[in-house]
Backbone as CSV, one residue per row, in Angstrom:
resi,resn,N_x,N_y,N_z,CA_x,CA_y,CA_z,C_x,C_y,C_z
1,UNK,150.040,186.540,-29.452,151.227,186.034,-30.118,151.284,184.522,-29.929
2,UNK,151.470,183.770,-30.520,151.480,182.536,-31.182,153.020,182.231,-30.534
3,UNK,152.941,180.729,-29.757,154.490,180.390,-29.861,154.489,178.560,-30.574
4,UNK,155.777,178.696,-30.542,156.284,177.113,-31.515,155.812,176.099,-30.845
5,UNK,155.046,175.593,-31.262,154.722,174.315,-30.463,155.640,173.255,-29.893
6,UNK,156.872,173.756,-30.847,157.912,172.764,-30.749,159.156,173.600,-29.823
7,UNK,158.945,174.369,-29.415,159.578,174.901,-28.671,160.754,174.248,-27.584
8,UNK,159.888,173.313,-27.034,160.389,172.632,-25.643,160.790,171.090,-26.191
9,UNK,160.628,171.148,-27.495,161.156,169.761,-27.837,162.390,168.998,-27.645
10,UNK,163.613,170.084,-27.403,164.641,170.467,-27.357,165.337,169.656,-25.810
11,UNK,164.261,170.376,-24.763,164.520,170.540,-23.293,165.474,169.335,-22.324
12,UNK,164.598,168.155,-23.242,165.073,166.595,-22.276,166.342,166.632,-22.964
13,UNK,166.985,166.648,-24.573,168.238,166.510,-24.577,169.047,167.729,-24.289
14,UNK,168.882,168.781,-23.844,169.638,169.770,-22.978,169.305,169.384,-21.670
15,UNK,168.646,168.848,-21.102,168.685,168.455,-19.713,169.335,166.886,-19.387
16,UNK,169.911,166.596,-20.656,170.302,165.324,-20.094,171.566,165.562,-20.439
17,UNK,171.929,166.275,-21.423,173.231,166.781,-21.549,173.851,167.287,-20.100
18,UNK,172.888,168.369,-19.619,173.476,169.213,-18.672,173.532,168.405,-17.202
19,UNK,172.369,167.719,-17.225,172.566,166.618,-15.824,173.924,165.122,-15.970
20,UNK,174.025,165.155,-16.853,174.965,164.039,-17.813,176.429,164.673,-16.947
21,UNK,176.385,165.874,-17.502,177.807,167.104,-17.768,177.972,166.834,-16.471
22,UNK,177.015,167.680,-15.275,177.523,168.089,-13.785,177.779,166.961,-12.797
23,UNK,176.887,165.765,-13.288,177.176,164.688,-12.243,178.401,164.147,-12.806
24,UNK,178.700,163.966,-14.242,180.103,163.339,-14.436,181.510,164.256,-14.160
25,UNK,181.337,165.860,-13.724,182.192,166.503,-13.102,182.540,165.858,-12.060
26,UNK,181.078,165.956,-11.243,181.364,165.354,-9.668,181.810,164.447,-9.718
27,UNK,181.440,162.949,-10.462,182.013,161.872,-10.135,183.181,161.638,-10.883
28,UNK,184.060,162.157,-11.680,185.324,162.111,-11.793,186.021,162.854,-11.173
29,UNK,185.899,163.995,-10.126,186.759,164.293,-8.843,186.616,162.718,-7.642
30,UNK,185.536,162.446,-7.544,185.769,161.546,-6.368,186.474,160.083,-7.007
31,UNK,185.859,159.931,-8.562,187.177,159.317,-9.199,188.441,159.240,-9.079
32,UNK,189.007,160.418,-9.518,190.609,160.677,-9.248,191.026,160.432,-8.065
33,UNK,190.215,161.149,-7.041,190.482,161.161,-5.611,190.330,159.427,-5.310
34,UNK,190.091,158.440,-5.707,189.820,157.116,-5.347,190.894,156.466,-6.283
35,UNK,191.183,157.120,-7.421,192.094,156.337,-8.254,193.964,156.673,-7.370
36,UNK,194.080,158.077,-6.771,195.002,157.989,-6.158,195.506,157.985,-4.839
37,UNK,194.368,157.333,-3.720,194.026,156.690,-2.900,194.830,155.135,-3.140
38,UNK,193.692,154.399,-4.084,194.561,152.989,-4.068,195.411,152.924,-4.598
39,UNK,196.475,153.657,-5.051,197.752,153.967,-6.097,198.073,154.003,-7.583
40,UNK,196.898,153.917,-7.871,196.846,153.400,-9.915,196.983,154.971,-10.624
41,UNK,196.556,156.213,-9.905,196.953,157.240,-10.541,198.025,157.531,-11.014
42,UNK,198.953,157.408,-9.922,200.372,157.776,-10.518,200.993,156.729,-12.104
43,UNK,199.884,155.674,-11.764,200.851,154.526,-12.569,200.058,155.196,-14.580
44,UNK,198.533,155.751,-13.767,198.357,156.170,-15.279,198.970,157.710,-15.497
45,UNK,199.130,158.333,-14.518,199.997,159.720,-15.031,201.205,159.397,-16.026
46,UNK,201.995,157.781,-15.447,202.908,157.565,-16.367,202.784,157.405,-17.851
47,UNK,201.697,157.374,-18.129,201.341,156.939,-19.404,200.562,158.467,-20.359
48,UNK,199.511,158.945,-19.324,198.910,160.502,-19.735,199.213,161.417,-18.832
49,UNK,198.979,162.519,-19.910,199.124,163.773,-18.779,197.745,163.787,-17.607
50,UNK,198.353,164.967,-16.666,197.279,164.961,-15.610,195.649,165.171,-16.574
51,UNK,196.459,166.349,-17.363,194.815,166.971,-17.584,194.130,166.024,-19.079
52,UNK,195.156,165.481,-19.360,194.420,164.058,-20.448,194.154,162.748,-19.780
53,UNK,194.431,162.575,-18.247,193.571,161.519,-17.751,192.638,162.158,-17.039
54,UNK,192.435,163.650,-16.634,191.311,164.063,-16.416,189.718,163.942,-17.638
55,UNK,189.963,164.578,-18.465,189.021,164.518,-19.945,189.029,163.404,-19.853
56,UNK,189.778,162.301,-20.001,189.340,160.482,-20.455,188.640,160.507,-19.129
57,UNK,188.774,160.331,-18.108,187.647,159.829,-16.767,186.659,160.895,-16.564
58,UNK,186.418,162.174,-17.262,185.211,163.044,-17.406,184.113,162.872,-18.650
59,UNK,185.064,162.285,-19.917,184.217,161.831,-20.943,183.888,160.449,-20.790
60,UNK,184.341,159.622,-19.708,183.898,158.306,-19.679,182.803,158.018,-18.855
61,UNK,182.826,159.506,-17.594,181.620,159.426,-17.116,180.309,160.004,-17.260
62,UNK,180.757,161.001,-18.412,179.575,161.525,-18.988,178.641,160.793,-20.092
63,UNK,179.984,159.635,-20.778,179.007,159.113,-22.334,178.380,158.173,-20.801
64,UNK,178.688,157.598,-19.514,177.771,156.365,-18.950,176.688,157.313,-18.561
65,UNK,176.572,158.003,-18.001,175.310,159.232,-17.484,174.570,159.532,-18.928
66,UNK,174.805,159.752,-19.825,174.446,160.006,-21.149,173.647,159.358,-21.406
67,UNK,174.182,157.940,-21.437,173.407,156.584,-21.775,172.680,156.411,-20.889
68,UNK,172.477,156.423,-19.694,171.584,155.795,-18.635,170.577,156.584,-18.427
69,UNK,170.856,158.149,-18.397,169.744,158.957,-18.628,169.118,158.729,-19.998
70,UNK,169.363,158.478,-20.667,168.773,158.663,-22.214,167.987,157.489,-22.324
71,UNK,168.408,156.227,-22.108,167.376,155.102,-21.564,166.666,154.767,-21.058
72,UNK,166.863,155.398,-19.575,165.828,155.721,-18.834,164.584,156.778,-18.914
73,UNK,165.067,157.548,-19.971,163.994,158.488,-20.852,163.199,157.983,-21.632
74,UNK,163.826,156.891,-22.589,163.216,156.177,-24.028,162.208,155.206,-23.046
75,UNK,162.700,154.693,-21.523,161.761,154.150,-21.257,160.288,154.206,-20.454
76,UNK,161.213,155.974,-19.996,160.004,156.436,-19.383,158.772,157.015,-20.385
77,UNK,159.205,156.932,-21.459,158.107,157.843,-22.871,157.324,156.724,-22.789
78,UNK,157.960,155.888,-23.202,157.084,154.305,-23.826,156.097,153.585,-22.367
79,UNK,156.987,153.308,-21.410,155.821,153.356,-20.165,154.739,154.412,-19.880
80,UNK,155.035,155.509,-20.157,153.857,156.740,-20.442,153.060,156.580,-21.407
81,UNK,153.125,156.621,-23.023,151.869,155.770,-23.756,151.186,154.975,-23.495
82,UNK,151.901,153.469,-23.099,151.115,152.841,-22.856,150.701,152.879,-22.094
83,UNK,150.587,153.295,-20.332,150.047,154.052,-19.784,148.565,154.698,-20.346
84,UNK,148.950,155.643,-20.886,147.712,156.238,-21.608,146.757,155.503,-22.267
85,UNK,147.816,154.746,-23.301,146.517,153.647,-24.283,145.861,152.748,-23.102
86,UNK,146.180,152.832,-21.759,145.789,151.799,-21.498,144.185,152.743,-20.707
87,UNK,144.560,153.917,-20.385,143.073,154.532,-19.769,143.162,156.134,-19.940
88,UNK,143.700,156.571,-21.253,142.894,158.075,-21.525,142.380,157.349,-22.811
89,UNK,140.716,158.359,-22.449,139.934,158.078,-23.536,140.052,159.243,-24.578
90,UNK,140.911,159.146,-25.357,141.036,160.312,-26.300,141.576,159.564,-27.770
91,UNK,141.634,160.370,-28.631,142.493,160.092,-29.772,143.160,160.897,-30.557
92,UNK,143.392,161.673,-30.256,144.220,162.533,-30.766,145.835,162.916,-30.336
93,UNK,145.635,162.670,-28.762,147.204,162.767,-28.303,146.835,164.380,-27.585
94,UNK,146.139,164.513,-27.026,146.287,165.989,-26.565,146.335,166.103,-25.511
95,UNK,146.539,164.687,-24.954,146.935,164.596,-22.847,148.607,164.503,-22.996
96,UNK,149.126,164.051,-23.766,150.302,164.192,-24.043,151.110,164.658,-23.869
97,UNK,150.282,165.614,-25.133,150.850,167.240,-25.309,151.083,167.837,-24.221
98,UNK,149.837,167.955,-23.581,149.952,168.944,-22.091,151.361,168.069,-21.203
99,UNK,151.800,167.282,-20.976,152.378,167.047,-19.970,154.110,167.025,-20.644
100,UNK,154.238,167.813,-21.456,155.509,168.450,-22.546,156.107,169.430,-21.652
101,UNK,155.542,170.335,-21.506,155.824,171.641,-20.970,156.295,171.284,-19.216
102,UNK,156.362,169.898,-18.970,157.140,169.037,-17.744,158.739,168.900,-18.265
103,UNK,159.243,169.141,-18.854,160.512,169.273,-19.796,161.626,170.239,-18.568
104,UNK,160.372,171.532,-18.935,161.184,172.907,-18.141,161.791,172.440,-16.709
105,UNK,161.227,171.062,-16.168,161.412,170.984,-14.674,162.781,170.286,-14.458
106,UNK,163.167,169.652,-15.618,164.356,168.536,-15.644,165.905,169.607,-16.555
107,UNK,164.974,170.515,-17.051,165.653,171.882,-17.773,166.275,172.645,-16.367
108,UNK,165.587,173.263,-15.962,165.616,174.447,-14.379,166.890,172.743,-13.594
109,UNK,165.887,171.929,-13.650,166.705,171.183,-12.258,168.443,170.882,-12.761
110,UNK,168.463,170.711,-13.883,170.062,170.130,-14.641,170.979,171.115,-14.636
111,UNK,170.003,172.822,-14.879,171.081,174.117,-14.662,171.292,174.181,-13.338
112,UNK,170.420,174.234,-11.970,170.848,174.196,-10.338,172.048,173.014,-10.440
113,UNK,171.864,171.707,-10.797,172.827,171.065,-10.386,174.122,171.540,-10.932
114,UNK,174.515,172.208,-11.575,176.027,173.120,-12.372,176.229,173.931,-10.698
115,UNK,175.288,174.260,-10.067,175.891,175.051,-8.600,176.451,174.121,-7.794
116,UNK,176.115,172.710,-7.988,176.870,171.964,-7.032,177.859,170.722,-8.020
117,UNK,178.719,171.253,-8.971,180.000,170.234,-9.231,180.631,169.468,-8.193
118,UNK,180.916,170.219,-6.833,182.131,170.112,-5.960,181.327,169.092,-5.497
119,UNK,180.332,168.823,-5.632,179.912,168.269,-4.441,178.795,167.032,-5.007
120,UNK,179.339,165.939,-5.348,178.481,164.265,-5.609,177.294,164.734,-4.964
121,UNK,177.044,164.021,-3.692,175.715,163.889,-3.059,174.823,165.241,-3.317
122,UNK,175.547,166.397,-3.033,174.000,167.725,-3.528,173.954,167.347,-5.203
123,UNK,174.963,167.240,-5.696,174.332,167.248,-7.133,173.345,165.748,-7.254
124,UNK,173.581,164.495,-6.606,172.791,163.945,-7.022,171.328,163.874,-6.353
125,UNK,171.011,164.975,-5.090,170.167,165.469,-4.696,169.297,166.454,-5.125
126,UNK,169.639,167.210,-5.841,169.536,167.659,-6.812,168.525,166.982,-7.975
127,UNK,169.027,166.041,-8.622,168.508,165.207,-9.352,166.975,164.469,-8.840
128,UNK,167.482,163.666,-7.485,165.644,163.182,-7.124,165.532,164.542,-6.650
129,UNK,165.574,165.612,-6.494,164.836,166.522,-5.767,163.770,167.252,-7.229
130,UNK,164.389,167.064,-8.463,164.103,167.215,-9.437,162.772,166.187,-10.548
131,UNK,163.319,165.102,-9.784,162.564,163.866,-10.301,161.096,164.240,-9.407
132,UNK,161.522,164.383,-7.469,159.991,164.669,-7.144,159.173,165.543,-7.368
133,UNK,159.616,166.708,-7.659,158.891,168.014,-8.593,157.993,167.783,-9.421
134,UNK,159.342,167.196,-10.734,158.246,165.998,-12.198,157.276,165.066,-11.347
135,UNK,157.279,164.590,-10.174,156.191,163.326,-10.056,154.990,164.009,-9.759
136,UNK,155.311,165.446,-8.700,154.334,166.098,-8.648,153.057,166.754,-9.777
137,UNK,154.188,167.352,-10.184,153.352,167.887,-12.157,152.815,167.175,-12.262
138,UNK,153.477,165.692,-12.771,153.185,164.852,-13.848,151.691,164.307,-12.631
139,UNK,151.434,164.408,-11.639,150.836,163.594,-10.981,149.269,164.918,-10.718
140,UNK,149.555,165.892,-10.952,148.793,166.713,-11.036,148.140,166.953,-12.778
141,UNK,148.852,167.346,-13.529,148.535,167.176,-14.682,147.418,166.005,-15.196
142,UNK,147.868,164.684,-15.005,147.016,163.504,-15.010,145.867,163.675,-14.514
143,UNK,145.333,164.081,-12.923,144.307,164.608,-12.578,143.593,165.245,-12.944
144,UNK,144.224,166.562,-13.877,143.620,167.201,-14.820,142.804,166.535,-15.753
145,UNK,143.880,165.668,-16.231,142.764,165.052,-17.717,142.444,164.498,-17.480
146,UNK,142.070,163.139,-16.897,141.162,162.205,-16.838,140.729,161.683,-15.147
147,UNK,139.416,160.858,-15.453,139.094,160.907,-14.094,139.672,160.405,-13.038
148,UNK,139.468,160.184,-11.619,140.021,159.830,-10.704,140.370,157.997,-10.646
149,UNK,139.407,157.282,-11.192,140.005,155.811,-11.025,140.925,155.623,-12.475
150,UNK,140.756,156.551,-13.710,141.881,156.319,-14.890,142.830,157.038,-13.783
151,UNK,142.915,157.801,-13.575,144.300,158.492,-12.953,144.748,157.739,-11.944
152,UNK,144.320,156.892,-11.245,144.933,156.367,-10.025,145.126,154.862,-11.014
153,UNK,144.437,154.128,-12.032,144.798,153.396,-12.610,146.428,153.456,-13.463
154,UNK,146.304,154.802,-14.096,147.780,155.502,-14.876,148.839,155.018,-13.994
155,UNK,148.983,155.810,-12.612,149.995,155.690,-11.969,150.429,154.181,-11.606
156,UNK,149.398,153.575,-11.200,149.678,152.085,-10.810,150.364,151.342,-11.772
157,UNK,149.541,151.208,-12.900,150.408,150.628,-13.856,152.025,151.065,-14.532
158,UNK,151.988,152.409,-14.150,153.414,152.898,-14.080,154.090,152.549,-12.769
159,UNK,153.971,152.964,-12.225,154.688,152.286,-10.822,154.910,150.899,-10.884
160,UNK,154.096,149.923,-11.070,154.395,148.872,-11.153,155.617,148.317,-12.357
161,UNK,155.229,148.946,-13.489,156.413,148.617,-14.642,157.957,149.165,-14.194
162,UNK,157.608,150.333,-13.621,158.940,150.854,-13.339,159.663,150.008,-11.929
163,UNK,158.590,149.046,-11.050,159.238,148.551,-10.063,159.720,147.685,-10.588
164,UNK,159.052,146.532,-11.354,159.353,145.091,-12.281,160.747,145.641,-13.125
165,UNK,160.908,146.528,-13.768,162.449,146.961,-14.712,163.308,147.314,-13.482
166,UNK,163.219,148.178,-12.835,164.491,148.264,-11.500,164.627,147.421,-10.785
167,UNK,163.838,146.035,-10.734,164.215,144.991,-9.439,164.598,144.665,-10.560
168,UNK,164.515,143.928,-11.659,165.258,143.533,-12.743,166.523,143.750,-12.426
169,UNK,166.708,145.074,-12.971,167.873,145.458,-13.059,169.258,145.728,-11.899
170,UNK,168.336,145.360,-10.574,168.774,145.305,-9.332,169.435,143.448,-9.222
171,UNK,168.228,143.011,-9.879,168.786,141.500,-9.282,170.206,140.981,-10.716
172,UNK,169.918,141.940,-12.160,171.073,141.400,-12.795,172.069,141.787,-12.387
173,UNK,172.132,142.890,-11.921,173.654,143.351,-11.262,173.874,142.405,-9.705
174,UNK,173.063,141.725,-8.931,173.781,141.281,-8.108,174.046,139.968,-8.772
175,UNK,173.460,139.690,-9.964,173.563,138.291,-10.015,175.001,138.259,-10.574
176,UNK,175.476,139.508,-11.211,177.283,139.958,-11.637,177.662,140.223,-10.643
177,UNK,177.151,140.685,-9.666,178.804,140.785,-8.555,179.017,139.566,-7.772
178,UNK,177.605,138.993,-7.620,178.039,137.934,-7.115,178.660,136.390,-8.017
179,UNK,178.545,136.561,-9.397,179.547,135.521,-10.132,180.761,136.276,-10.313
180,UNK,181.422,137.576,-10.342,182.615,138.288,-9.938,183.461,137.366,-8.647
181,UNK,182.214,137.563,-7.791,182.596,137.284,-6.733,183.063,135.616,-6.329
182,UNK,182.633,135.075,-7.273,182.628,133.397,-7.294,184.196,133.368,-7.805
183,UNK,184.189,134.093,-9.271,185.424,134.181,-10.334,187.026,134.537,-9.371
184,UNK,186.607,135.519,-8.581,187.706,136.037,-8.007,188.076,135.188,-6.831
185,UNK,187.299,134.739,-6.146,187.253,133.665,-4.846,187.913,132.244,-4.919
């Protein structure tokens, strides 16, 4: 029996939906719980109901999880090609293919994290516990197809792009808190 090739095409936006969904549960309880801590809850209850400033701080943290996963996807595809163009010798795309069916792992890991709503840190444990799984596959798979210095070449050049975009993105955010920090001072 023959299945859809396209089967699992599906998987990353149900897994980003569903990892999106459970971490923005969690983090709009420790939300609320922080919004009526420093006193601003009550001041927005005056304005919405409980359970309509709940939905606004659950849909506000799901479209940011939404987006950040979904970016961080578009950029993990595109660092993966080129990756490839840069040392599988093929042309057709059929190392690719094989490393698709890595989908199911971010699928399985996004439904476990729904067992831990209550709880931020397991759910976002959860998540790298999910990510090291995929590094495993993905790091086994590669081995599969091509030889040992393309495969140890693959990873490097991924590792490295992905360190250069997160210190990036590490040093623009301090370079905002710390002109915040100038502004407010």
């Amino acid at each position: 029996m023959k299945t859809n090739v396209y089967l699992l095409s599906y998987a990353p936006l149900i897994g980003i939906i569903l990892f999106s969904m459970s971490l923005a549960i969690a983090t709009s309880e420790y939300a609320i719980q922080w919004l009526t801590r420093v006193g601003v809850y009550s001041e927005i209850i005056a304005l919405l109901s409980v359970q309509e400033t709940k939905i606004l701080v659950l849909v506000m943290f799901f479209t940011i999880y939404f987006m950040l996963f979904s970016a961080f996807k578009l950029v993990a595809d595109t660092f993966n090609q080129l990756g490839f163009a840069f040392f599988a010798r093929e042309t057709n795309g059929s190392s690719l293919h094989r490393l698709k069916p890595g989908a199911t792992i971010f699928l399985v890991g996004s439904g476990v994290s729904f067992l831990f709503l209550t709880s931020l840190p397991a759910a976002i444990a959860v998540l790298l516990g999910t990510f090291v799984v995929y590094l495993f596959y993905y790091i086994w798979q590669v081995s599969q197809l091509m030889s040992t210095l393309r495969a140890i070449g693959l990873l490097l050049i991924q590792a490295m792009m992905w360190a250069i975009l997160l210190s990036g993105l590490v040093w623009a955010l301090l370079r905002l808190f710390n002109s915040v920090g100038d502004i407010i001072l």
